[in-house]
KOLBA-114944 format. One record per residue (C-alpha): residue number from 1; residue in one letter; x, y, z. Coordinates in nm, 2 decimals, decimal comma, always signed. Example, Ala and Ser with C-alpha at 12.3 -4.5 7.8 and 13.67 -1.06 7.14 Angstrom:
BEGIN
SITE   num   residu        u        v        w
SITE     1        A    +1,23    -0,45    +0,78
SITE     2        S    +1,37    -0,11    +0,71
***
This chain:
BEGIN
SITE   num   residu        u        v        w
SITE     1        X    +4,47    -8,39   -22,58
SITE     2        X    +4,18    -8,35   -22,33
SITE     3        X    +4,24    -8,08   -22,01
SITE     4        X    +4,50    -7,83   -22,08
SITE     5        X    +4,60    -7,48   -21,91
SITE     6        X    +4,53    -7,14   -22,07
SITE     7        X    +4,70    -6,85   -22,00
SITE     8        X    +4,69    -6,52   -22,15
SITE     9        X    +4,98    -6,33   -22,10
SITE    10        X    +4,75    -5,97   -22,13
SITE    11        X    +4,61    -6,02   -21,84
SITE    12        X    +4,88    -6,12   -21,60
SITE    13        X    +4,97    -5,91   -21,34
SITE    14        X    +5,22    -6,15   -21,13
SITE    15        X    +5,06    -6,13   -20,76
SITE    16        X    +5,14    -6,52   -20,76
SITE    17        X    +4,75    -6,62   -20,63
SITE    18        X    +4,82    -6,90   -20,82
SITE    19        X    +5,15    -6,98   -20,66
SITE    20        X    +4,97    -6,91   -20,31
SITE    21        X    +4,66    -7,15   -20,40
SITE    22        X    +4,91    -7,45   -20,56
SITE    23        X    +5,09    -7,44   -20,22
SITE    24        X    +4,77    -7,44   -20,01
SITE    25        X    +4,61    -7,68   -20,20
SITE    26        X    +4,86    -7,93   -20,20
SITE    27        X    +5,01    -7,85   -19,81
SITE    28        X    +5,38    -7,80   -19,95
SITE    29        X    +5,60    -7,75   -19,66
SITE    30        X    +5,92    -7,70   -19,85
SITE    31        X    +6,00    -7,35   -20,01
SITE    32        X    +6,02    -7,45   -20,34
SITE    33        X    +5,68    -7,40   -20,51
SITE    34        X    +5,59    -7,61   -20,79
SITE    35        X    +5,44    -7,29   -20,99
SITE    36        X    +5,69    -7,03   -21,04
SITE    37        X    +5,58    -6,68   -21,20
SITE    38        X    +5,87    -6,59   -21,49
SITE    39        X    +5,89    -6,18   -21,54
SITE    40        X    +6,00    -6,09   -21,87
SITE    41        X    +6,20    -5,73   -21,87
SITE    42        X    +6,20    -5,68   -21,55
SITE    43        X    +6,45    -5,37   -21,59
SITE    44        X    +6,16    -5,23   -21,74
SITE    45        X    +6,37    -5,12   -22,08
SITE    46        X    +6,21    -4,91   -22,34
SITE    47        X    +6,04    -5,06   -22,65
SITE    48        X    +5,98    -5,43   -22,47
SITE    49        X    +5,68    -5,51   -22,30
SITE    50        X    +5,66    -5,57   -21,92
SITE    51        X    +5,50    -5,94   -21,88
SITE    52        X    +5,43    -6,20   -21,65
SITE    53        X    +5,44    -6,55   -21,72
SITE    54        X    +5,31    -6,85   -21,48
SITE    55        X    +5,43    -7,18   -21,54
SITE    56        X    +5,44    -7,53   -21,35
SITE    57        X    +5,41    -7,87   -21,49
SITE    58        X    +5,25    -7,90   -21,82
SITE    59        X    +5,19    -8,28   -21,87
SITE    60        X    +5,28    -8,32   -22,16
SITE    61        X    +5,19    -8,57   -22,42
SITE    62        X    +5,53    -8,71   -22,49
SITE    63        X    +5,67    -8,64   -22,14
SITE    64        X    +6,02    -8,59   -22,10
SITE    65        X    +6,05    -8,62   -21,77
SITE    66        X    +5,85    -8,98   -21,78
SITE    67        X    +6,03    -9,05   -22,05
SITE    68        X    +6,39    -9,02   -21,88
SITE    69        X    +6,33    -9,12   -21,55
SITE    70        X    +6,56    -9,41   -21,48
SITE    71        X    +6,32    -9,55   -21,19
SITE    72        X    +5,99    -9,53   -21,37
SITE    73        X    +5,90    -9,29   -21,12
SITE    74        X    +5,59    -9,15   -21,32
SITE    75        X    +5,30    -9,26   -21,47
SITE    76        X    +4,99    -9,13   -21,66
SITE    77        X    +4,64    -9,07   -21,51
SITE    78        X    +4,44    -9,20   -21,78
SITE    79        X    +4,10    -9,01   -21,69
SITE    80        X    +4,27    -8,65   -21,64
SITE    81        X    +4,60    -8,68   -21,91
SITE    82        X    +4,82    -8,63   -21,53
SITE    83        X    +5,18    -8,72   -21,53
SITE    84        X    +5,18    -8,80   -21,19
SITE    85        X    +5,54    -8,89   -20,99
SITE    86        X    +5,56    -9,13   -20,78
SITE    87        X    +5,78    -9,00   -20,48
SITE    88        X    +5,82    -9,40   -20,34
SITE    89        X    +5,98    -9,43   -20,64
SITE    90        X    +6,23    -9,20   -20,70
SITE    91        X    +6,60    -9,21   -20,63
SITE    92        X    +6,64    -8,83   -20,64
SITE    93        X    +6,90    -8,83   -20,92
SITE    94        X    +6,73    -8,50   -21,03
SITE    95        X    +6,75    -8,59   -21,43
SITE    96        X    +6,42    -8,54   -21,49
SITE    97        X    +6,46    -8,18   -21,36
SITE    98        X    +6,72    -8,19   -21,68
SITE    99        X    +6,48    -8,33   -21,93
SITE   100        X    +6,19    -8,04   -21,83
SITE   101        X    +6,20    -7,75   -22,05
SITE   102        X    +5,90    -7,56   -21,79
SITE   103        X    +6,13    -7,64   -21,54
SITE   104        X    +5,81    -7,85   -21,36
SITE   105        X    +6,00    -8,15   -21,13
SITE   106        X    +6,16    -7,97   -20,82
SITE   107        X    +6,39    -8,15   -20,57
SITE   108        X    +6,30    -8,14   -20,23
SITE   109        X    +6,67    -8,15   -20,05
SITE   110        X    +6,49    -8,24   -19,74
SITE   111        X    +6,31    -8,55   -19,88
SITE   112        X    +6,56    -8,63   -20,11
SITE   113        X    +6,29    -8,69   -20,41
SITE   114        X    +6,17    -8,48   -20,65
SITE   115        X    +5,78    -8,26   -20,64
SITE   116        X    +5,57    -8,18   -20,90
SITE   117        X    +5,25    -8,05   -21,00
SITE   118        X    +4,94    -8,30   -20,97
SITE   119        X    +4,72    -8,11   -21,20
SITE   120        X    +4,51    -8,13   -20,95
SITE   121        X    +4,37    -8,46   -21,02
SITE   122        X    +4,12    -8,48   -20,80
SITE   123        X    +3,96    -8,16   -20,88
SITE   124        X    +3,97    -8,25   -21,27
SITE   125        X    +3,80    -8,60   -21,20
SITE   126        X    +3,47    -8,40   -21,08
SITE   127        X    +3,50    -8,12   -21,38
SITE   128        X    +3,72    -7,87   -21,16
SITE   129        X    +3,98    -7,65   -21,22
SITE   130        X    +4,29    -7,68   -21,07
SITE   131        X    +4,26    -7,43   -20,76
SITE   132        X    +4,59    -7,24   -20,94
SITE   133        X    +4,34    -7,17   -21,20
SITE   134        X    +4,00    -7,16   -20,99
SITE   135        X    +4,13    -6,91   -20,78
SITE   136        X    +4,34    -6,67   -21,02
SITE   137        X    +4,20    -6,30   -20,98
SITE   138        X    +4,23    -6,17   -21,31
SITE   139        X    +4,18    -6,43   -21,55
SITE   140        X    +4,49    -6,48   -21,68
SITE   141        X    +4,56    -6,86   -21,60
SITE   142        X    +4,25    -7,05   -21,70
SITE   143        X    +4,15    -7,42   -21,77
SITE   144        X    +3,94    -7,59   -22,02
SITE   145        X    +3,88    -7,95   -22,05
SITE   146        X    +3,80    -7,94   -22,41
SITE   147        X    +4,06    -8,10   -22,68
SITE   148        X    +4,40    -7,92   -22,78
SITE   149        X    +4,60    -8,02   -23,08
SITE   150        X    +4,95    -8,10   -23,10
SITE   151        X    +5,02    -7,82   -23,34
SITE   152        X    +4,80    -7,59   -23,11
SITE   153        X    +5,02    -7,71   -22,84
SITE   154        X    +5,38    -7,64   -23,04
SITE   155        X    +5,25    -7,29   -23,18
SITE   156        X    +5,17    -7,14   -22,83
SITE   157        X    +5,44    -7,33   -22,62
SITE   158        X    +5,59    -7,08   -22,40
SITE   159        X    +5,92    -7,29   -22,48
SITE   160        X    +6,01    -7,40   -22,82
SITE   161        X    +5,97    -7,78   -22,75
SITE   162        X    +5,80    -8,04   -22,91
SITE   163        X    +5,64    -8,25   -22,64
SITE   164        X    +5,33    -8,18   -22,69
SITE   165        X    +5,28    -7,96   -22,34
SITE   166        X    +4,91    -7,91   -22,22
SITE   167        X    +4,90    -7,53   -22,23
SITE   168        X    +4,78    -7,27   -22,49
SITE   169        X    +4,89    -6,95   -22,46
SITE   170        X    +4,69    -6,63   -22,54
SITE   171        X    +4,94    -6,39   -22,68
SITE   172        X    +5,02    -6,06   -22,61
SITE   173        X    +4,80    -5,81   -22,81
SITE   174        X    +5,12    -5,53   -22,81
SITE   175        X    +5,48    -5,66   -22,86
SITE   176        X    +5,62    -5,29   -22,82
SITE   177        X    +5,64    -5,14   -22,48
SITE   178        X    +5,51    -4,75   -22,38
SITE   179        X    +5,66    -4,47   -22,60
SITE   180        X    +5,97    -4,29   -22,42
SITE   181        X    +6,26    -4,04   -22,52
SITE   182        X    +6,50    -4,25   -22,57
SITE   183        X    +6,76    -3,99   -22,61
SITE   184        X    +6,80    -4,06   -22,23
SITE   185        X    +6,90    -4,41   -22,28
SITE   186        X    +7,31    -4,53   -22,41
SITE   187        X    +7,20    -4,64   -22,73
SITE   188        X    +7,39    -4,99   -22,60
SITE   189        X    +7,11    -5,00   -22,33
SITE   190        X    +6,83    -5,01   -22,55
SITE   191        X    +6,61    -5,31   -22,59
SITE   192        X    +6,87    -5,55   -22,49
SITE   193        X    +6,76    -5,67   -22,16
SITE   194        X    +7,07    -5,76   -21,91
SITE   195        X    +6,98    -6,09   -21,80
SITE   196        X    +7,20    -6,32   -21,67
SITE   197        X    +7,21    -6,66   -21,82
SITE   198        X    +7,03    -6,94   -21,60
SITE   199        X    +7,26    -7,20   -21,56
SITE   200        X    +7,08    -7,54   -21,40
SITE   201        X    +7,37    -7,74   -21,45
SITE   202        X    +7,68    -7,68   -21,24
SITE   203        X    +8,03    -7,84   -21,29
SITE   204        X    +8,09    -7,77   -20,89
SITE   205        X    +7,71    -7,93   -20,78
SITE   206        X    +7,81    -8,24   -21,00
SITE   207        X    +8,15    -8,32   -20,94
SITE   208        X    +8,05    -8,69   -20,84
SITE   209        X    +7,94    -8,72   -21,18
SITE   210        X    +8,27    -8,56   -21,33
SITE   211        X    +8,45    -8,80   -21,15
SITE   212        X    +8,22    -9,09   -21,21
SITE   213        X    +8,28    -9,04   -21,56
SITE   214        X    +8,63    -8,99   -21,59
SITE   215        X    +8,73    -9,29   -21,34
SITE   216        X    +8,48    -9,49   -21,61
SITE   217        X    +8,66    -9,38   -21,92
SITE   218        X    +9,00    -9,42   -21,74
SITE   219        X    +8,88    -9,85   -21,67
SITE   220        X    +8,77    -9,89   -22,02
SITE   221        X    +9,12    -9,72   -22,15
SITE   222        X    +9,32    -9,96   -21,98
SITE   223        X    +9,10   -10,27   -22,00
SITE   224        X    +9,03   -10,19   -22,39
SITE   225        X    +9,41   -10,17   -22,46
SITE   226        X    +9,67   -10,38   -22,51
SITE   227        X    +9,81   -10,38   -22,17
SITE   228        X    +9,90   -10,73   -21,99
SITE   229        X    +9,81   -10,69   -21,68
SITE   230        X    +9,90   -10,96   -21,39
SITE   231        X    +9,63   -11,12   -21,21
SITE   232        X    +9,63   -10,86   -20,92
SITE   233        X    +9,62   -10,58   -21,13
SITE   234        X    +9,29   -10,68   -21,26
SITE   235        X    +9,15   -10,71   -20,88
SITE   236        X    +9,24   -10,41   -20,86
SITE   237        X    +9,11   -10,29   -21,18
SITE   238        X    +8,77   -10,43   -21,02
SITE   239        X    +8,80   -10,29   -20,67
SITE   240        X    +8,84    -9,90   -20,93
SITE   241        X    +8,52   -10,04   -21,07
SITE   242        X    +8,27   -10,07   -20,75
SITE   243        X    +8,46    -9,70   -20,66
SITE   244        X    +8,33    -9,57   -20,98
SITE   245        X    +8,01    -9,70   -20,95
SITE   246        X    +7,96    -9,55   -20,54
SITE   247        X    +8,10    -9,24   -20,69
SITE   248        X    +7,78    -9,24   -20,92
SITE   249        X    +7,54    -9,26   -20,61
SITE   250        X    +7,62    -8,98   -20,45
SITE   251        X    +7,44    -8,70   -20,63
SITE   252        X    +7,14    -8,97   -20,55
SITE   253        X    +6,87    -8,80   -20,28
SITE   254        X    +6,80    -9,18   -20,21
SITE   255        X    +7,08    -9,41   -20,26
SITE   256        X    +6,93    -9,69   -20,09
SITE   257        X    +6,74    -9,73   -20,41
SITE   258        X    +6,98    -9,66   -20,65
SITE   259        X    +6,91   -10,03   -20,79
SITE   260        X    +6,59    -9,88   -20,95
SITE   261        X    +6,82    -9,70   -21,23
SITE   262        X    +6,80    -9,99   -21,41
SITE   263        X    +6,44   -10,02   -21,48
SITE   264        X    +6,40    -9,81   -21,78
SITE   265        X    +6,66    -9,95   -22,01
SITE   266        X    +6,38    -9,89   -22,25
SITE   267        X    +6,34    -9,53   -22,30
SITE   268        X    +6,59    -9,38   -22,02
SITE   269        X    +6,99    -9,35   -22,15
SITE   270        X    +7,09    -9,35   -21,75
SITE   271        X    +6,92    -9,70   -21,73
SITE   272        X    +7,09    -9,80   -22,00
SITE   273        X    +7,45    -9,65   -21,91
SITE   274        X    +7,40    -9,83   -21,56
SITE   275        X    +7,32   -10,16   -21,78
SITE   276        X    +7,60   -10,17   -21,94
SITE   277        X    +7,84   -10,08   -21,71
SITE   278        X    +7,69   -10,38   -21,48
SITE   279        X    +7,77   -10,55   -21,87
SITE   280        X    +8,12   -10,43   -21,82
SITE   281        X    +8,18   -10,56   -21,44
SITE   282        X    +8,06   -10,86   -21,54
SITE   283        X    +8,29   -10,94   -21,76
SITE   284        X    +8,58   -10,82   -21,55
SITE   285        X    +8,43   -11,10   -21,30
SITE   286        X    +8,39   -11,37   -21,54
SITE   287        X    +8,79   -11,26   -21,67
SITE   288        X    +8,88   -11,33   -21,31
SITE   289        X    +8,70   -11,62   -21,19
SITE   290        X    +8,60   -11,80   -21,49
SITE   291        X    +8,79   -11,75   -21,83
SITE   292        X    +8,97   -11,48   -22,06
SITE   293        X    +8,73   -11,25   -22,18
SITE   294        X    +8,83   -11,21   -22,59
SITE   295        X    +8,98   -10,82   -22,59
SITE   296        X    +8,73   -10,76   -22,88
SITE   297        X    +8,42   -10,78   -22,63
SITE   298        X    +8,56   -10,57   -22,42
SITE   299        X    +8,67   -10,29   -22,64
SITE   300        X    +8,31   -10,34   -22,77
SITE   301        X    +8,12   -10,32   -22,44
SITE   302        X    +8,35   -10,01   -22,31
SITE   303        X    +8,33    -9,81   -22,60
SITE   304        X    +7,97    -9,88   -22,56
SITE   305        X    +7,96    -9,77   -22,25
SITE   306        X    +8,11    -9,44   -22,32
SITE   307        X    +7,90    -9,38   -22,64
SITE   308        X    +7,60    -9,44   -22,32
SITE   309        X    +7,77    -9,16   -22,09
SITE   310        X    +7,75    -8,91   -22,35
SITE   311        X    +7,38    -8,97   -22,50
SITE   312        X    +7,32    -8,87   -22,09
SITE   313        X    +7,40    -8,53   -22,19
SITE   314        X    +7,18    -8,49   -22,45
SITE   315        X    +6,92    -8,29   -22,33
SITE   316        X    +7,17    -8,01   -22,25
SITE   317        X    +7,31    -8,02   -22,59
SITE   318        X    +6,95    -7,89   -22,72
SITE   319        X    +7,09    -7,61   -22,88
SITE   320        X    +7,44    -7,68   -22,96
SITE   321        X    +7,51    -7,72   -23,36
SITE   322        X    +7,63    -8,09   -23,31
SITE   323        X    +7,56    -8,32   -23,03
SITE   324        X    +7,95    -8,41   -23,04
SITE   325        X    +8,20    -8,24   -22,75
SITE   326        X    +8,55    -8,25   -22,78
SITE   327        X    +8,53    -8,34   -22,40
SITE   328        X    +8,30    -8,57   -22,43
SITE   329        X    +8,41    -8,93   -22,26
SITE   330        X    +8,38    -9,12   -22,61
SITE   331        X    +8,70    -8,94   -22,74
SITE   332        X    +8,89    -8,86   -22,42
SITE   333        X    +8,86    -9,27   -22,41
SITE   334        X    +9,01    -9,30   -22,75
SITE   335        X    +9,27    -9,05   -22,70
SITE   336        X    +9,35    -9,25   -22,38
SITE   337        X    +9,36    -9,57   -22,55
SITE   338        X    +9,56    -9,46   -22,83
SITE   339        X    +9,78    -9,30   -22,57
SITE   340        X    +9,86    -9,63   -22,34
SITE   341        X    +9,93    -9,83   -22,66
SITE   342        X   +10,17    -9,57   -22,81
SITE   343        X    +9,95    -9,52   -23,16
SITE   344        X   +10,13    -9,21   -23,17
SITE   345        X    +9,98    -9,09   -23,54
SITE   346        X    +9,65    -9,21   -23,40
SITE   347        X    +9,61    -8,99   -23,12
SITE   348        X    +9,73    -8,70   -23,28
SITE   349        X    +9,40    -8,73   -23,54
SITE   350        X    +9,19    -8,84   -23,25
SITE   351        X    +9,36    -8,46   -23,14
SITE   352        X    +9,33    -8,28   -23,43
SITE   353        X    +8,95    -8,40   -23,46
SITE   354        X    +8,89    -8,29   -23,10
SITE   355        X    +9,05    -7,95   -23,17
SITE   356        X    +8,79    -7,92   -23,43
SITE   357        X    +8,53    -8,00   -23,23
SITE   358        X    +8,64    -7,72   -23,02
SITE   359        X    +8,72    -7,43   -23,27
SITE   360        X    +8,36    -7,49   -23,42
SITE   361        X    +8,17    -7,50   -23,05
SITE   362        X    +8,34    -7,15   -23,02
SITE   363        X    +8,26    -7,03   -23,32
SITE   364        X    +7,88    -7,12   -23,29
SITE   365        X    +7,85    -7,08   -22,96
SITE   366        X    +8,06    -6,85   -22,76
SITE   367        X    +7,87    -6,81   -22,46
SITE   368        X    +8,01    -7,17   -22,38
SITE   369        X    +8,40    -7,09   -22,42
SITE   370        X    +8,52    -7,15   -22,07
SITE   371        X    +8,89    -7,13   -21,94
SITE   372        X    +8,88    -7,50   -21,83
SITE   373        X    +8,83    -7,57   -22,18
SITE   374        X    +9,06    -7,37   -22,32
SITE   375        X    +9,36    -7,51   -22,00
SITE   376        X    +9,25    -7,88   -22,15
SITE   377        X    +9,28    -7,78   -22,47
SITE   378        X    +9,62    -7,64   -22,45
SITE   379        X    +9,73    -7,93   -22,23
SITE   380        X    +9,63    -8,22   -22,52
SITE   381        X    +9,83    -8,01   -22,73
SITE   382        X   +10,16    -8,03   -22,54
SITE   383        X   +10,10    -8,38   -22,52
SITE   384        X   +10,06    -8,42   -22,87
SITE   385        X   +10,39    -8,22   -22,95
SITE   386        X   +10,52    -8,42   -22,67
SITE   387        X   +10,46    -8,81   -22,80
SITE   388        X   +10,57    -8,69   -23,17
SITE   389        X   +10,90    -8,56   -22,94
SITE   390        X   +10,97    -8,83   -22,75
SITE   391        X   +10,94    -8,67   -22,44
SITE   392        X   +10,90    -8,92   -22,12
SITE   393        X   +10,60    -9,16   -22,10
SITE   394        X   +10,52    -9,08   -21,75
SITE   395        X   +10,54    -8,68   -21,76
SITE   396        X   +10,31    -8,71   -22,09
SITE   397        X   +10,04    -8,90   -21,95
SITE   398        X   +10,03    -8,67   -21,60
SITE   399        X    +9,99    -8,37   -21,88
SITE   400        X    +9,72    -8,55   -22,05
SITE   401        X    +9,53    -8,65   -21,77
SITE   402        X    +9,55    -8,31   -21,60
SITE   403        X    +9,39    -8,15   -21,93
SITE   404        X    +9,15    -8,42   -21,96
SITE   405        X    +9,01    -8,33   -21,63
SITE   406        X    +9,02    -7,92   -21,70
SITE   407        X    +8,82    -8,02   -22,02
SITE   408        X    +8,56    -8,27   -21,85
SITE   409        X    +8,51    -8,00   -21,60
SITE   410        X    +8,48    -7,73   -21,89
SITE   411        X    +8,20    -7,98   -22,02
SITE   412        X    +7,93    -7,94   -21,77
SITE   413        X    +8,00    -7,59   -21,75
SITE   414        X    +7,93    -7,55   -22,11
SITE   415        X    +7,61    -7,73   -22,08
SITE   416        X    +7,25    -7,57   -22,10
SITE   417        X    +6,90    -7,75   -22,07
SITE   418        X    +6,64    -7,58   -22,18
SITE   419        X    +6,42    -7,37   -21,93
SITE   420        X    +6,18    -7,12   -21,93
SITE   421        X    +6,44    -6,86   -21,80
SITE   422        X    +6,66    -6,83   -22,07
SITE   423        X    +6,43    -6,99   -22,33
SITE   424        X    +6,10    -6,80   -22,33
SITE   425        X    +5,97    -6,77   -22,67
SITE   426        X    +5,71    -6,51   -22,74
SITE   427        X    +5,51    -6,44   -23,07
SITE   428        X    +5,59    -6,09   -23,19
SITE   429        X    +5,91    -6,01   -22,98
SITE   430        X    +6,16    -6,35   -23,03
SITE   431        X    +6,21    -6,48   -23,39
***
């Protein structure tokens, strides 16, 4: 890879001249700069090092924000290695701030698109630096325009990806921090820095997509069972399909393009889960002004669909065990299904292999035990004891779908995509 960033974290002393020059350079008007300087130990604790880390887009190689964008929104300069985004483009569904581990793509609520580094394009095209490196004071972020390796590029990522990321960092000559007498430190204190976790996704920001999801699964229950439903019923079933689908658009910062979603089937899983649910509304209209739709091809292209929703979540589930969630919308659709068609003995394994799901997520990774999940978790077993009991159909299934949503919920809380402020990885300090 030709062009890449250096920085040496030795000589960093985090004035943010490089945050000041990115901004002047590229006339940013919103507040948001697209180079942000990450401090680590900033409670200046004994025995860690006091660093400074500056960071923006890295363009990498195997980009994940290009990559995921639903709306082909970037592209790659082929004389300066850029990934360059294409703000006519973009819907503003913020998922490639998701897919960023460096935390590059920032969303500009006032344009309702996402900003990002240009690299400086057309400074690199005539053999300059980017000004955020031109005009550093002290050295510490650089620029070369010689060739960097993938495995140079993994070994000095500042975050443990592999993507290929056009930076190579210089690393620190001491991992300890100054001698101190420690005996006026609580031995609790020491060298545990008290930082609280960075959380980009928020169940409360995305409740459309919590609801977007859970009025999906809730269609593909009922049309997937083995419920006759009268001809009106299925209108209706429709008219709970276009809700859905407005329901998706708006988290969008442009929903008058929301119809560019669909153009990256190829490498994007939100193109694809907008495919197929267009799949699965098609079929519902064919059903209702053409000819019956086999049940087969419907349980096929709804399960489908669901599998889709939670290969969305991926790239918050970097770091999880398994990539499987007892809340995730593949299950709670089964349970649902298994529910509506009184498989009594089925839903209670479809149960039993969500409570696993759960017990192990807990015991690997306890920072994501939440009380939604735990409410949800409680409230699919009452309705489990419940069916086996008898108890009334009606008073089951408002159980069940009360839990289902305190789990969904519990869901995006529990998710984490990686970022450079819980996930910075230094040589000689993080194992």
């Amino acid at each position: 890879m030709q062009n890449y960033f250096v920085f040496d974290l030795n000589k960093c002393v985090g004035c943010e001249a490089c945050v000041v020059a990115c901004t002047l350079e590229n006339g940013l008007q919103d507040p948001t700069p697209w180079r942000n300087i990450h401090t680590y130990n900033e409670a200046h604790l004994p025995g860690l090092p006091l660093f400074h880390f500056s960071l923006a887009c890295n363009h990498c190689e195997q980009a994940p924000c290009m990559q995921n964008c639903p709306a082909n929104a970037f592209s790659r300069d082929a004389a300066s290695g850029a990934v360059i985004h294409h703000p006519e483009k973009c819907i503003g569904c913020k998922y490639c701030t998701w897919a960023c581990p460096f935390d590059a793509p920032k969303y500009n609520s006032i344009s309702g698109v996402v900003e990002k580094c240009t690299f400086c394009t057309h400074r690199v095209q005539e053999n300059q630096k980017p000004s955020c490196a031109q005009l550093c004071p002290t050295g510490a972020l650089d620029f070369s325009f010689a060739d960097l390796t993938l495995d140079e590029s993994e070994a000095s990522s500042p975050v443990k990806v592999k993507v290929g990321s056009r930076i190579h960092t210089l690393a620190l000559r001491n991992t300890k921090g100054p001698e101190q007498d420690l005996d006026l430190f609580l031995p609790h204190s020491l060298n545990k820095p008290n930082k609280k976790h960075f959380r980009k996704i928020k169940a409360l920001h995305e409740w459309p997509l919590i609801v977007f999801t859970l009025l999906v699964t809730a269609l593909v229950s009922i049309k997937t069972s083995f419920i006759q439903l009268p001809d009106a019923g299925n209108y209706y079933l429709f008219g709970f399909l276009l809700f859905a689908a407005l329901m998706s658009t708006l988290h969008l910062g442009k929903k008058q393009r929301a119809w560019r979603a669909l153009l990256n089937v190829k490498s994007s899983w939100l193109s694809r889960e907008i495919a197929i649910l267009a799949m699965f509304g098609l079929l519902m209209l064919i059903q209702l002004f053409v000819t019956t739709v086999p049940y087969w091809l419907f349980a096929f292209v709804g399960l489908l669909l669901l599998f889709s929703i939670d290969r969305l979540y991926d790239l918050a589930t970097w770091q999880w065990p398994i990539k499987f969630h007892s809340a995730q919308t593949l299950w709670i659709g089964l349970s649902a299904i298994a529910m509506l068609n009184a498989w009594i003995y089925l839903f209670g394994l479809v149960a039993l292999f969500r409570f696993i799901l759960g017990f192990w997520h807990n015991y690997k990774l306890p920072e994501n035990k939440n009380l939604f999940l735990f409410i949800g978790r409680l409230m699919l077993l009452t309705t489990v004891v419940g069916m086996f009991l008898r108890l009334p159909f009606f008073v089951l299934l408002i159980v069940f779908l009360a839990g289902e949503i305190m789990q969904r919920i519990g869901f995006y809380q529990a998710l984490q995509v990686a970022s450079p402020q819980n996930d910075l990885k230094i040589k000689g300090i993080h194992n």
